[in-house]
KOLNUDO-594236 format. One line per 8 residues: number of its first residue (from 1); their letters; for each residue x, y, z of N, C-alpha, C, O. Coordinates in steps of 0.02 Angstrom, whole numbers, m for minus. Layout:
NUM = A = X,Y,Z,X,Y,Z,X,Y,Z,X,Y,Z | ... $
//
This chain:
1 = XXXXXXXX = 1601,m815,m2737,1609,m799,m2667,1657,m849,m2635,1657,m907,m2653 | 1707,m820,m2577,1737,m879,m2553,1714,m895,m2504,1694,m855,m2461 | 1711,m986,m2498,1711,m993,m2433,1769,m985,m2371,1831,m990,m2371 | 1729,m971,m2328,1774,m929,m2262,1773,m998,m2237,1734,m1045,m2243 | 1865,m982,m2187,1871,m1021,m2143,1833,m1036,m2065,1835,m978,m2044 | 1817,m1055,m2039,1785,m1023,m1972,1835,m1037,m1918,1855,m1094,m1906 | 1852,m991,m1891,1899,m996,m1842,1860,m968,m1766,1821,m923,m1753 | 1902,m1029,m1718,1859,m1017,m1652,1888,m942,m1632,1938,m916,m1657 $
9 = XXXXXXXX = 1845,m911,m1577,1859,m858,m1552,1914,m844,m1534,1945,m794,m1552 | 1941,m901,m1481,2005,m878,m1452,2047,m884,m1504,2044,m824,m1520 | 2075,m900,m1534,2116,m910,m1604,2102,m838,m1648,2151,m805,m1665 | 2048,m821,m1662,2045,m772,m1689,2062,m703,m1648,2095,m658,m1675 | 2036,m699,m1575,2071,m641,m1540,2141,m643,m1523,2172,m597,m1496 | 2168,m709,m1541,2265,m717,m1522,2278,m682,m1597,2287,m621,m1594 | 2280,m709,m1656,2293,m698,m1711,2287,m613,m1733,2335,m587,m1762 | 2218,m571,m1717,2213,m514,m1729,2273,m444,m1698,2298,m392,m1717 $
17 = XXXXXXXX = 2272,m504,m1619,2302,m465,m1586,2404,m483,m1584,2448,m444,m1567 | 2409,m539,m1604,2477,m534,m1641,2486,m488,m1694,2534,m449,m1698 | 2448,m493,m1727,2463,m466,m1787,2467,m377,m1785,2507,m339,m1812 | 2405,m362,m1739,2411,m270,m1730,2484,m262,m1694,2526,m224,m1719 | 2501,m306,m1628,2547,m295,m1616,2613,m299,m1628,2659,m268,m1601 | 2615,m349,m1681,2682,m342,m1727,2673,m272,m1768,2720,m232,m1764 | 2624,m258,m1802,2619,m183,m1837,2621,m141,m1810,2648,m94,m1839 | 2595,m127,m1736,2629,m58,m1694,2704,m69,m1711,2741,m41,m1752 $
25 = XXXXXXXX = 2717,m132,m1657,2805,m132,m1681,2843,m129,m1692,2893,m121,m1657 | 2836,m134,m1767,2880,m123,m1838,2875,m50,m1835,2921,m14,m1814 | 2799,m22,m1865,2795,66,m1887,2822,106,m1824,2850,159,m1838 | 2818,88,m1755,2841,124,m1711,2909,138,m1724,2950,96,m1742 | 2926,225,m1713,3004,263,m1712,3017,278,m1630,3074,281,m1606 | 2972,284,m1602,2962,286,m1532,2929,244,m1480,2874,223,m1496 | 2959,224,m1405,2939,197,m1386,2867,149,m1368,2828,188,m1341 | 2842,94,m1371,2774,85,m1357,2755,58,m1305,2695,47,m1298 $
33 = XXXXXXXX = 2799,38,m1255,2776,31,m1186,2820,85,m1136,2872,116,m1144 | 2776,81,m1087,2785,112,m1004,2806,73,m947,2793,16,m967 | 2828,67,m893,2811,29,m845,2779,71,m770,2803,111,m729 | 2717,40,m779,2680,86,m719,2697,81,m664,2753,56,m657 | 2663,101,m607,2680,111,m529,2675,38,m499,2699,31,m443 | 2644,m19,m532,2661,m62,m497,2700,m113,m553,2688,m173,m561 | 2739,m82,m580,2804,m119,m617,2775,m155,m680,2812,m186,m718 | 2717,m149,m688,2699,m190,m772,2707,m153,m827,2724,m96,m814 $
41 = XXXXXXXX = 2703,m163,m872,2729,m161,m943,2665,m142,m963,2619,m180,m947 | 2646,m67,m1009,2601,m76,m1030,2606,m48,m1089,2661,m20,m1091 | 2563,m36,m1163,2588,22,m1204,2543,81,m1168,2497,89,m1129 | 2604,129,m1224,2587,185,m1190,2511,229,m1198,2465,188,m1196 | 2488,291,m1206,2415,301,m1202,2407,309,m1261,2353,291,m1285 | 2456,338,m1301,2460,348,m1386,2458,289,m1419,2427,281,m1471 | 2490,246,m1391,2515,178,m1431,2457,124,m1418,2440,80,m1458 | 2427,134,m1354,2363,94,m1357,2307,120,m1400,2278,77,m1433 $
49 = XXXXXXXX = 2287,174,m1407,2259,215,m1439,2261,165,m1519,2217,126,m1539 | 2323,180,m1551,2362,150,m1628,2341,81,m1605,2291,69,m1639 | 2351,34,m1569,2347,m41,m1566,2279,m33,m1582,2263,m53,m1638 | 2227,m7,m1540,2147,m3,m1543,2137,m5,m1613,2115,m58,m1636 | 2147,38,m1646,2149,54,m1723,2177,m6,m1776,2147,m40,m1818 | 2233,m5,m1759,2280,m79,m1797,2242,m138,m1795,2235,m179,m1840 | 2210,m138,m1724,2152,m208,m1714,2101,m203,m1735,2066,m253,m1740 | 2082,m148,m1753,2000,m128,m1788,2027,m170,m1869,2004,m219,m1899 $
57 = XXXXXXXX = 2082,m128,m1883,2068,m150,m1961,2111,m202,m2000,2112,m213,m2061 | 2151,m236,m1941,2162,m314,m1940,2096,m360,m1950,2083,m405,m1990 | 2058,m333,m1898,2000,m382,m1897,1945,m382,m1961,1911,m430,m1978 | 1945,m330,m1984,1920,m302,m2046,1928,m366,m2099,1885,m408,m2115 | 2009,m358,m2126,2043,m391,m2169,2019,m463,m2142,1983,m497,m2179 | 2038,m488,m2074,2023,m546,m2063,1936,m569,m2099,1917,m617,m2133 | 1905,m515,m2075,1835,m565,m2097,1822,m563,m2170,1771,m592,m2190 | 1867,m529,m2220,1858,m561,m2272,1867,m618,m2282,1818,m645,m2309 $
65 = XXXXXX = 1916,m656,m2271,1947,m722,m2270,1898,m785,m2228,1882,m843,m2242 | 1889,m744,m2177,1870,m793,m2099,1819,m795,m2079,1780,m760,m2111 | 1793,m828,m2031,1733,m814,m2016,1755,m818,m1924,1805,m843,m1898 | 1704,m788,m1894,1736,m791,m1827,1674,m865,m1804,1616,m874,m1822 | 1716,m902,m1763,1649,m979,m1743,1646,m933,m1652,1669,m881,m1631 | 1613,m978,m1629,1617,m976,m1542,1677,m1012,m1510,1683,m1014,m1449 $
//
């Protein structure tokens, strides 16, 4: 069995969420952000949708390796 690293929370929710969002990114052929009615940047409803997903099974992979701390 390996031992897992334990990584604090915030580190682990920056890392998951770099990582989905470099993989929307890349696989995206079409746009993945909008800019709404009050001028922010957001992805779009499809592409958040795919990030949701990308972050599910980032985090997956991660806890083989990792362990999540507080």
């Amino acid at each position: 069995m390996i031992k897992k690293t334990i990584i604090d929370q915030d580190t682990w929710i920056f890392v998951y969420s770099e990582i989905a969002a470099y993989i929307l990114e890349y696989c995206s052929s079409d746009p993945t952000t909008e800019v709404d009615e009050n001028g922010d940047e957001r992805y779009t409803k499809e592409k958040q949708d795919e990030y949701c997903e990308i972050s599910s099974e980032v985090e997956s992979i991660m806890e083989t390796f990792f362990e999540k701390g507080e």
